[in-house]
C-alpha positions as CSV (number, residue, x, y, z in Angstrom):
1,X,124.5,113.8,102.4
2,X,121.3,111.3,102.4
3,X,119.2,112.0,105.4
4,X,118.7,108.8,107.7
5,X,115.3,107.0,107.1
6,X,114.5,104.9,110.1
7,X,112.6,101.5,109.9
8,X,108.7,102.5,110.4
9,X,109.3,106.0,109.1
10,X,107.1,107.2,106.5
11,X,108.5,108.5,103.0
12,X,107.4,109.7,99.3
13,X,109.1,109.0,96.3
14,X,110.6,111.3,93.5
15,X,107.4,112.2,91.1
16,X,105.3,110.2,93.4
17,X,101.4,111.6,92.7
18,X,99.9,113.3,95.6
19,X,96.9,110.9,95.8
20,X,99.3,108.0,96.3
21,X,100.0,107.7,100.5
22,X,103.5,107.5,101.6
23,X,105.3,104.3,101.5
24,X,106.4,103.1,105.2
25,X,110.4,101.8,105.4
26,X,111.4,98.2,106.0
27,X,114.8,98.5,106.4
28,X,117.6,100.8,104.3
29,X,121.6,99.2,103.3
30,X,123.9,99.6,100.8
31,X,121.8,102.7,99.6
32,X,119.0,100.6,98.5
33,X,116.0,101.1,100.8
34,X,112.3,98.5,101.1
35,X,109.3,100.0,101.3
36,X,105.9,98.9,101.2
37,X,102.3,100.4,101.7
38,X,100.1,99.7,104.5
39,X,97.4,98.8,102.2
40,X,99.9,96.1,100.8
41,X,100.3,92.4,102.2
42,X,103.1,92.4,105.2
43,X,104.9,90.0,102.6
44,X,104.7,92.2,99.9
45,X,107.8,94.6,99.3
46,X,109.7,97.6,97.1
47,X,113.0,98.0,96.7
48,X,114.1,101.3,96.0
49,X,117.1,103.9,95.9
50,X,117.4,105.9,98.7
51,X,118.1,109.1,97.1
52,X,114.4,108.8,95.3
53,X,113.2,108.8,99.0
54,X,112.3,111.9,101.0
55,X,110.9,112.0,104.7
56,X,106.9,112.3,104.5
């Protein structure tokens, strides 16, 4: 089962270096999820698989 990842939630990716800060969710369907860090523009996003997410 993939654990629920609200919009505004805070997660890491698989391998993702420690020095790196979590990546904040956008929005999660069709088990594709967008992230994006704060440090990024507001337009700027990443898609991703949810199951290389985990909850920060």
């Amino acid at each position: 089962m993939v654990p629920l990842l609200r919009p505004g939630s805070f997660v890491r990716l698989d391998n993702q270096p420690s020095d790196l800060p979590p990546f904040q969710v956008l929005h999660c369907r069709g088990g594709r999820c967008w992230v994006r860090q704060q440090s990024w523009g507001s337009h700027v996003q990443w898609e991703v698989e949810h199951e290389r997410l985990s909850a920060a």
